[in-house]
C-alpha positions in Angstrom: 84.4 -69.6 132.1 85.1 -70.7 128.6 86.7 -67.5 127.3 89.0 -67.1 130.7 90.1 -71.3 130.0 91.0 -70.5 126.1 93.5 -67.9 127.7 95.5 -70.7 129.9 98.7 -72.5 128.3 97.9 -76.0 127.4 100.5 -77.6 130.2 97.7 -76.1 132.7 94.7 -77.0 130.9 96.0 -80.9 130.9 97.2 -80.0 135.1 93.4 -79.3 135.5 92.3 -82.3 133.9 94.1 -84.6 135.5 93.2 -83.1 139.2 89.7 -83.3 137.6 90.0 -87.0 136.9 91.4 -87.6 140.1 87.9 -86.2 141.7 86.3 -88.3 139.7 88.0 -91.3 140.4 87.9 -90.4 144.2 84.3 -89.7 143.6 83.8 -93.2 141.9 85.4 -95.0 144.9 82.9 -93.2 147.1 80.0 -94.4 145.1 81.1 -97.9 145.7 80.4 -97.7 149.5 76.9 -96.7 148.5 75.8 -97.6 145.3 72.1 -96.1 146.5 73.3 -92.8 146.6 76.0 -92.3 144.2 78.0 -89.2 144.1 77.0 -85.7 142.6 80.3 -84.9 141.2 80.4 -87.9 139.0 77.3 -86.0 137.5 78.7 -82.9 137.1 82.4 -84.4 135.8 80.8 -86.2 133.0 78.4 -83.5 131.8 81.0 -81.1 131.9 83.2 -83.5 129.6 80.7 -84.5 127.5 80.3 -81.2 127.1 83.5 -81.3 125.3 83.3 -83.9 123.8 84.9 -86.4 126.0 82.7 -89.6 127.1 83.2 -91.7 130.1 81.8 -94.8 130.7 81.4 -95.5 134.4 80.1 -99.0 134.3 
């Protein structure tokens, strides 16, 4: 997935990551009904940031 990202223009790399933050935002608000059970894409959101290089901190 990497190799076929590095081949997008940068206006739809930023497009991506701002409907990605938008899940995760939507994702947080979720979480809030129901602090017990969270929400697995705020898992998988901040690994795959993290992953480059970007930290979130969803206190």
């Amino acid at each position: 997935m990497d190799a076929a990202v590095a081949t997008w223009p940068e206006e739809m790399k930023a497009q991506v990551l701002v409907h990605v933050m938008c899940l995760y935002a939507v994702a947080l608000k979720a979480a809030e009904r129901d602090p017990s059970k969270g929400h697995p894409l705020i898992k998988y959101v901040s690994k795959a940031l993290a992953s480059y290089g970007i930290k979130i901190n969803n206190n």
